[in-house]
C-alpha positions as CSV (number, residue, x, y, z in Angstrom):
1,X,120.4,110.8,91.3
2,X,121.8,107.3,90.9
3,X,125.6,108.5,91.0
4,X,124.9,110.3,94.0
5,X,123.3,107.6,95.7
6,X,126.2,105.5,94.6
7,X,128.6,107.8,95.7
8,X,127.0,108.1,99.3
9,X,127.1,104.4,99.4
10,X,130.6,104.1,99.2
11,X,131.4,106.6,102.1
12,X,132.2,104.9,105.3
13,X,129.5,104.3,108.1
14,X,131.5,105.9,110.4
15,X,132.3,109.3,108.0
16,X,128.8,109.6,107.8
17,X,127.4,108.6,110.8
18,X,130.1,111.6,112.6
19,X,128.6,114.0,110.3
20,X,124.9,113.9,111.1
21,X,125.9,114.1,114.6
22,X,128.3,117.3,114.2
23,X,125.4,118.4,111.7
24,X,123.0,117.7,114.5
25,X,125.1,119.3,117.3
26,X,125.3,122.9,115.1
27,X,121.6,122.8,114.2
28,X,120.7,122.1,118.3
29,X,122.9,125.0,119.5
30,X,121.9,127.4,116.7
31,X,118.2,126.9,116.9
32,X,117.7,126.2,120.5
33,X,114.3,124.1,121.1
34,X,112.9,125.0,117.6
35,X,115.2,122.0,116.5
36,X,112.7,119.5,118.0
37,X,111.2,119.7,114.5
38,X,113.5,117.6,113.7
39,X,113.1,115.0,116.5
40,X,111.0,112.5,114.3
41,X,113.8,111.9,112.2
42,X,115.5,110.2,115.0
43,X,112.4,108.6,116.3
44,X,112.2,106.7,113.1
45,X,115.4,105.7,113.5
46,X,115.3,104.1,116.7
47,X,112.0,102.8,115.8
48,X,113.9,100.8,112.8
49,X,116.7,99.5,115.0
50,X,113.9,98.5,117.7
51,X,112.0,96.3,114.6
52,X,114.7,94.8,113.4
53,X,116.4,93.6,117.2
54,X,113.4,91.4,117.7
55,X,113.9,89.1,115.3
56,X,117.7,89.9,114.6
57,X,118.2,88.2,118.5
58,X,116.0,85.3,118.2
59,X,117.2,84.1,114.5
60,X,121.1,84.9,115.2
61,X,120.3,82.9,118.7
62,X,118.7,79.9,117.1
63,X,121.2,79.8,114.4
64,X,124.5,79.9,117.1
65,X,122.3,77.1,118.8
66,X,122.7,75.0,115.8
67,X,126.0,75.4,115.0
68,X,127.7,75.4,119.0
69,X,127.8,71.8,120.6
70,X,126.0,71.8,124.1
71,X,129.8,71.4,125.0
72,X,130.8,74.4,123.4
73,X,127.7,76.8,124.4
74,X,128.5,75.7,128.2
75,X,131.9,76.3,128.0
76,X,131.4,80.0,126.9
77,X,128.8,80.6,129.7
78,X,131.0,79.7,132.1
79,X,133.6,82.4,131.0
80,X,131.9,85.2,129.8
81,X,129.0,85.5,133.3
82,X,132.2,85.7,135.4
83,X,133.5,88.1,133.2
84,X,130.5,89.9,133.4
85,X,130.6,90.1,137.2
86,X,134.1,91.2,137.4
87,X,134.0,93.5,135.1
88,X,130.4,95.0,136.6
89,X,132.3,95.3,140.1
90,X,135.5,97.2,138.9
91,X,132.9,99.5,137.3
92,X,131.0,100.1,140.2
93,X,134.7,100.8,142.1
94,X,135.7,103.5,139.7
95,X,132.7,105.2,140.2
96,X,133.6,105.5,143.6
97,X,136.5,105.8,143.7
98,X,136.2,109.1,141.1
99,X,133.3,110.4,142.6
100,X,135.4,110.5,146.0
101,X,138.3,112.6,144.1
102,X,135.9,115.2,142.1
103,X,133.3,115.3,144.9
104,X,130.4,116.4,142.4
105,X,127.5,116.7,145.0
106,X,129.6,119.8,147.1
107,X,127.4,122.7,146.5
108,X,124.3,121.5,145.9
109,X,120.9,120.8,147.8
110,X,117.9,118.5,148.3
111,X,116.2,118.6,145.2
112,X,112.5,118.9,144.9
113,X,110.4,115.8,144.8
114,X,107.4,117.5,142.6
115,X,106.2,115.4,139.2
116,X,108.7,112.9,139.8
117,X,108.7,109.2,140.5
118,X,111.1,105.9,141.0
119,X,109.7,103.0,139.6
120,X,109.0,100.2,141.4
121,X,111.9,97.7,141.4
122,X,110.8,93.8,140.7
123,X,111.9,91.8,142.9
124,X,114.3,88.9,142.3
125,X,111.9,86.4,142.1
126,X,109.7,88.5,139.6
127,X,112.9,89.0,137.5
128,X,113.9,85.2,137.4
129,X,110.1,84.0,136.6
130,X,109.2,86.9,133.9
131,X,111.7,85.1,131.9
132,X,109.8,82.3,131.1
133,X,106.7,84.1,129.0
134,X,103.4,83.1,129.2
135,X,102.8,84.1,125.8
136,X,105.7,84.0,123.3
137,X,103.8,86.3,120.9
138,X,103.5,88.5,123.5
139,X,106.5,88.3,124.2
140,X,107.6,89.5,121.2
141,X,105.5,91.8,120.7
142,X,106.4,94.0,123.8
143,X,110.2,93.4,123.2
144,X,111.0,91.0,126.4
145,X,114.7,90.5,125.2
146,X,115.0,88.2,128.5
147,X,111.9,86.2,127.4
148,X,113.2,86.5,123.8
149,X,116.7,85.5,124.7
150,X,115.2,82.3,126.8
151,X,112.9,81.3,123.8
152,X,115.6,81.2,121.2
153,X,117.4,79.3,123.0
154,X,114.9,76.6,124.2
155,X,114.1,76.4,120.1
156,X,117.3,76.5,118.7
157,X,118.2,73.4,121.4
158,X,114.8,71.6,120.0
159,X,115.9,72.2,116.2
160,X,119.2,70.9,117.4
161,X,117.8,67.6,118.8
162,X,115.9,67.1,115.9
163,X,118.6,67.3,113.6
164,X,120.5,65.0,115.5
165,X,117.7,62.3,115.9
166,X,117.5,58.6,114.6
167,X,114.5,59.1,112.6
168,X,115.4,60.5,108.8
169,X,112.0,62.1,108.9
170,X,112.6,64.1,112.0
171,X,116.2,65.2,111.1
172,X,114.6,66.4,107.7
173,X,112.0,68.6,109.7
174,X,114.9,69.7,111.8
175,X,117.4,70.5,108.9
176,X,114.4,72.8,107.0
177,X,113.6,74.8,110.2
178,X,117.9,75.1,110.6
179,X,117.5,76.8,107.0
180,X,114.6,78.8,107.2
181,X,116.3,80.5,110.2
182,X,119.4,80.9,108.5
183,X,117.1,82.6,105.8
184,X,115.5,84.5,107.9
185,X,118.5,85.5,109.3
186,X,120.5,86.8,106.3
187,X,117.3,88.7,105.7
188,X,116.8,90.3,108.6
189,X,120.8,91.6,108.1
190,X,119.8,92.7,104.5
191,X,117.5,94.6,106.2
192,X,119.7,96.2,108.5
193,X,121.8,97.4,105.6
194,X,119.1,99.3,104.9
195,X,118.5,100.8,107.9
196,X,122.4,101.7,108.7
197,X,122.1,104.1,104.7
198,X,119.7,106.2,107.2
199,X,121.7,106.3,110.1
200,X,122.8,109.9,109.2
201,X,119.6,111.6,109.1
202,X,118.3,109.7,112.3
203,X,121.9,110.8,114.2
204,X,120.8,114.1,113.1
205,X,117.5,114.1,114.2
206,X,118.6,112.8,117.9
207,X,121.1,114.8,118.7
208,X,119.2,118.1,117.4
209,X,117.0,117.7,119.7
210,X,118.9,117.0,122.5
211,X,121.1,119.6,121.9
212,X,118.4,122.1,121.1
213,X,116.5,121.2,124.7
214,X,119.2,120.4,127.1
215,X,121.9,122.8,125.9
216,X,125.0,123.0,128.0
217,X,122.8,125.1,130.9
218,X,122.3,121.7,132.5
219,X,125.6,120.5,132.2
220,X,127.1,123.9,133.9
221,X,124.8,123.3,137.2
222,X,125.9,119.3,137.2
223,X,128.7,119.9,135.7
224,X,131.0,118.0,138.4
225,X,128.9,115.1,138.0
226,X,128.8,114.8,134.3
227,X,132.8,114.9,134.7
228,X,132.9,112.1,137.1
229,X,130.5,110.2,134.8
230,X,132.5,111.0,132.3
231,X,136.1,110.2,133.9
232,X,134.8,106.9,135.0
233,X,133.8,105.7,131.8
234,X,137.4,107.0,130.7
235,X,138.9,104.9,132.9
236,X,137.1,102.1,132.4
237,X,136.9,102.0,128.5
238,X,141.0,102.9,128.0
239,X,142.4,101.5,131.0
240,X,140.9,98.4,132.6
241,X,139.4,96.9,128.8
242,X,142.6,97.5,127.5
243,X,144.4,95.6,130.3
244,X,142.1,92.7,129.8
245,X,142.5,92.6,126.1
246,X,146.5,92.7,126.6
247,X,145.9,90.3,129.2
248,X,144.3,87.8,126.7
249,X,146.6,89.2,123.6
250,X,144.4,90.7,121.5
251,X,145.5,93.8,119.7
252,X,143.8,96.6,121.5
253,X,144.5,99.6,119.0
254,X,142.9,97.4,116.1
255,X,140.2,95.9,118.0
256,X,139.0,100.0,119.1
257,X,139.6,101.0,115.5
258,X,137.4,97.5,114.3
259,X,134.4,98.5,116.7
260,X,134.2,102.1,116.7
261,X,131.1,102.1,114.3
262,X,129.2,100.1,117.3
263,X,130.6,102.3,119.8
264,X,130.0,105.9,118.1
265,X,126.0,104.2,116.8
266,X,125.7,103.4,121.2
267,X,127.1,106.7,122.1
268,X,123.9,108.4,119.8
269,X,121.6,105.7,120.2
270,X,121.8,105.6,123.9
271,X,120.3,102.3,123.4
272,X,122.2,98.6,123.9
273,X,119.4,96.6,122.6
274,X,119.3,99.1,119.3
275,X,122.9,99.5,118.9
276,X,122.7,95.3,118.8
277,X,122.6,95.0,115.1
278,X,126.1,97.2,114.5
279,X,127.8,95.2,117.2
280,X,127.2,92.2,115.6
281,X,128.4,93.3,112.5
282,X,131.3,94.9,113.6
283,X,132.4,91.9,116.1
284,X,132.6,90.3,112.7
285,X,134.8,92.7,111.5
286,X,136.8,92.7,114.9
287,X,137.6,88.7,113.7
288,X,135.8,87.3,116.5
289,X,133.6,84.2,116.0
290,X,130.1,84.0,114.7
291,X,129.6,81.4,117.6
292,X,130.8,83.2,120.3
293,X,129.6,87.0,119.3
294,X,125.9,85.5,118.4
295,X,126.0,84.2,122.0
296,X,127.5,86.5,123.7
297,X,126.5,90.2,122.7
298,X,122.6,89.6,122.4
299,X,123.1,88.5,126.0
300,X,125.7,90.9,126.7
301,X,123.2,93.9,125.6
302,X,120.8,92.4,128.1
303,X,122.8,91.7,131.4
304,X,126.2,93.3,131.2
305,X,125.9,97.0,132.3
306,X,129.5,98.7,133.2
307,X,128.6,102.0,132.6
308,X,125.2,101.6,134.7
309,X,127.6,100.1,137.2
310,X,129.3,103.3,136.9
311,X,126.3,105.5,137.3
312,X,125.5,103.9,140.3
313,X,129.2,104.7,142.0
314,X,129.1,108.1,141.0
315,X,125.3,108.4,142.2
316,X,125.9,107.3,145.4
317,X,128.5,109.5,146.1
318,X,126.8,112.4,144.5
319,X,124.0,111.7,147.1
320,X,125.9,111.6,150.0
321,X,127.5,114.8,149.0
322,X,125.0,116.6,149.0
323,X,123.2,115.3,152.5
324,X,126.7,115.2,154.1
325,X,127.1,111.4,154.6
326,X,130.2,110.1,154.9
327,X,130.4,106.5,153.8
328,X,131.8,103.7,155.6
329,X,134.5,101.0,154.3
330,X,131.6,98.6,154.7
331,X,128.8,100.9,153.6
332,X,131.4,100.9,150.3
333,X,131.7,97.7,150.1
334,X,127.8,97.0,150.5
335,X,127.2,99.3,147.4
336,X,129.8,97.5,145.4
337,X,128.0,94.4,145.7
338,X,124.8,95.8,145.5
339,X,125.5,98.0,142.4
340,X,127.3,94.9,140.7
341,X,124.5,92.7,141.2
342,X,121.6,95.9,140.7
343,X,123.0,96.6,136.8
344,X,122.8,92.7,136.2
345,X,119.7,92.3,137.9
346,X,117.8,95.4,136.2
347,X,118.8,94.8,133.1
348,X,116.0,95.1,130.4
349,X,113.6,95.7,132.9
350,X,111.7,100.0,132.1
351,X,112.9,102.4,134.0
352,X,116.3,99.9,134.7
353,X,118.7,103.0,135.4
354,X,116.4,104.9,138.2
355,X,116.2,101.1,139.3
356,X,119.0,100.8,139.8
357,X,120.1,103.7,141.4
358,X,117.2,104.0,144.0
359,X,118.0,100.1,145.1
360,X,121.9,101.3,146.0
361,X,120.8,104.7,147.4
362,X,118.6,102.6,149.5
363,X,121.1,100.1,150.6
364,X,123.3,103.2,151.3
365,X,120.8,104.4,153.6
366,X,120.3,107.4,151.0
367,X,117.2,109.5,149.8
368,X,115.9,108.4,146.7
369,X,114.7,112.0,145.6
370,X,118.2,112.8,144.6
371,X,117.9,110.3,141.8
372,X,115.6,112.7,140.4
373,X,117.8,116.1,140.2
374,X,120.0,113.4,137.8
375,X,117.2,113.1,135.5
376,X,118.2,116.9,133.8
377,X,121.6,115.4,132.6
378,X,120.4,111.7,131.4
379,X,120.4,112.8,127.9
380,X,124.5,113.9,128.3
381,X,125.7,111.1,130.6
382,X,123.7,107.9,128.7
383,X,125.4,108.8,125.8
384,X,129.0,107.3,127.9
385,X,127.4,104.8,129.9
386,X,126.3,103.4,126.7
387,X,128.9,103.6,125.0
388,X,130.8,101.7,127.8
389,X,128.1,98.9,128.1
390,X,128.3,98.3,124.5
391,X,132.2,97.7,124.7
392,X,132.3,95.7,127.5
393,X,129.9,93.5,125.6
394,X,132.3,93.2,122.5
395,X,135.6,93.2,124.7
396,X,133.8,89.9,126.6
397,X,133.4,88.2,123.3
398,X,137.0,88.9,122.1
399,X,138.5,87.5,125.0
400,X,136.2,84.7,125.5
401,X,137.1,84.1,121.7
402,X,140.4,84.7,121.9
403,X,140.5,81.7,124.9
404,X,138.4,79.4,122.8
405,X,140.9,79.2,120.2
406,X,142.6,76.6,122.6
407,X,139.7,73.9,121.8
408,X,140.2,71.8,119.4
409,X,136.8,72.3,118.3
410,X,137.1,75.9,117.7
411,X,136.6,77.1,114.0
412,X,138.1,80.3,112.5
413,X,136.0,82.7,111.8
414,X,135.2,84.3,108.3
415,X,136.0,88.1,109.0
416,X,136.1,89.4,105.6
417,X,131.9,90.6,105.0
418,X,130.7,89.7,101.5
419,X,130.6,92.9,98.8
420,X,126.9,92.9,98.9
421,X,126.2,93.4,102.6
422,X,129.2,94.9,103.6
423,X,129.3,98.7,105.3
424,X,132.6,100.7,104.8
């Protein structure tokens, strides 16, 4: 039993990740809805990414604090939101401009409104103030990453002052609570090591059941839509992330084959947030700084959406395919603002993708209920739109990295991952 364990240790993450989801795919097909036995599995998975995100963003956060100058952390702000807005805007343009080609709403009808309902979208001032907790152990509790995000950093600056103060005594204090959440932070990765050995059987569990309940019936009556989604996120991932790597000179071919364990984990997961540990480790392996990815992706994972961006362009044009609304150059260019700013602004927040989608139908002057004949094909299209928000998160950190190795101040990064922890 112990050589076999051994054994399955040393196969690659990726090896085995791939084959409890082609394991999962055969099991949904051949036994239909009877594979949501099987559904727990996954649930436990998730559940174990979920627990360990929590403290994983707040210890990392703290920790890149500490070891950042307020210079430094400011400097990187002020490249990677703009990046995030740029990018969010293309995003939303492609799904446009696709939709407009394919045309995925021709053919189909108002969709019933029974049993379902849009969320109600926070406004902007609700958004900006629920950042701030009122309880932090609430906070945490629920799994406010905005909240969580805000109180890391507001500690980590603290620990920081302290351990730059006149007093012996304070920078003492300040230098013990720097260690215990380095500790606390090679803990909670040890952890994670843990939880990535079961990452087959949860992959397995997942997609069994979404296999054995969705099937491919859905994806034949929305197939043109899927396909857009689908094209978009093509376009997106292999043509404008590439650019922007070349632009900025980093290797694109070994920077895709570096990340692919975060981007195949986000493409299962459908989940940012709980795709969040592999990213980290593999923008590690991708040789990009500690300082700059433990910034940038926990953030990232909360605010930078380009494949919701995307959902939204192809929504809107699915929509007004199927009422017979022809858009406007200025009703376009309304949604492109308004999508770009509706995936940054929902982010995190329940519900964030029918959000999202009924705030631009609405600008667009668009019926909400068609939001809801989208719902049968979530399952199939999340899996993309993931998978693109989670690279535009890494791509952002590469090339802020790649520009911050200009500063004098920059340090190398350590990309080689000690024997113990390391994942092949």
């Amino acid at each position: 039993m112990i050589r076999l364990w051994n054994w399955y240790k040393q196969k690659s993450f990726i090896l085995k990740i791939t084959s409890g989801f082609i394991l999962g795919v055969i099991v949904g097909l051949l036994f239909g809805p009877a594979a949501g036995v099987l559904a727990p599995f996954g649930t436990l998975f998730l559940n174990l990414l979920k627990m360990i995100v929590v403290p994983l963003i707040l210890l990392t956060l703290i920790v890149s604090v500490n070891n950042s100058n307020p210079k430094e952390l400011g400097r990187i702000g002020g490249k990677i939101f703009p990046y995030y807005l740029l990018t969010t805007a293309i995003a939303v343009l492609l799904g446009i401009w696709i939709a407009k080609l394919i045309k995925p709403g021709i053919g189909l009808s108002m969709p019933s409104t029974d049993n379902f309902e849009v969320p109600d979208a926070p406004s902007t001032i609700e958004v900006l103030m629920n950042i701030v907790p009122t309880n932090i152990f609430q906070s945490l509790a629920n799994g406010d990453i905005l909240s969580i995000v805000f109180l890391a950093l507001i500690v980590g600056f603290s620990i920081s002052l302290m351990r730059h103060s006149k007093e012996q005594g304070m920078r003492e204090k300040g230098d013990l609570l720097l260690n215990l959440s380095e500790a606390g932070s090679e803990v909670t990765f040890r952890i994670l090591n843990g939880v990535l050995q079961y990452a087959p059987i949860g992959v397995l569990g997942i997609t069994a059941n979404s296999i054995g309940n969705q099937g491919f019936d859905t994806l034949q009556s929305l197939g043109k839509y899927v396909l857009a989604s689908y094209a978009g996120v093509a376009v997106q991932m292999f043509i404008v992330f590439p650019l922007i790597l070349l632009i900025f000179k980093v290797p694109v071919l070994r920077f895709f084959k570096n990340v692919r364990e975060a981007l195949f984990t986000a493409f299962v997961t459908c989940s940012s947030l709980g795709t969040l540990p592999v990213t980290l480790r593999t923008a590690k392996k991708a040789g990009i700084s500690d300082r700059v990815a433990n910034f940038t992706l926990p953030v990232g994972a909360t605010v930078n959406m380009n494949g919701s961006a995307i959902h939204f362009g192809v929504g809107v044009i699915f929509a007004a395919d199927i009422v017979g609304y022809d858009l406007t150059i200025g009703t376009i260019i309304a949604i492109i603002l308004t999508g770009t700013l509706a995936a940054v602004g929902t982010a995190g927040v329940p519900g964030a993708g029918l959000i999202g989608m009924s705030i631009v139908f609405t600008q667009a002057g668009l019926p909400i209920e068609i939001v809801g004949l989208t719902a049968g094909v979530n399952v199939i299209t999340d899996m993309v739109f993931t998978t693109c928000n989670v690279t535009g998160d890494i791509v952002g950190a590469a090339v802020v990295d790649q520009s911050e190795k200009k500063h004098h101040d920059y340090q190398a990064p350590v990309t080689e991952i000690p024997a113990k922890t390391a994942t092949k």
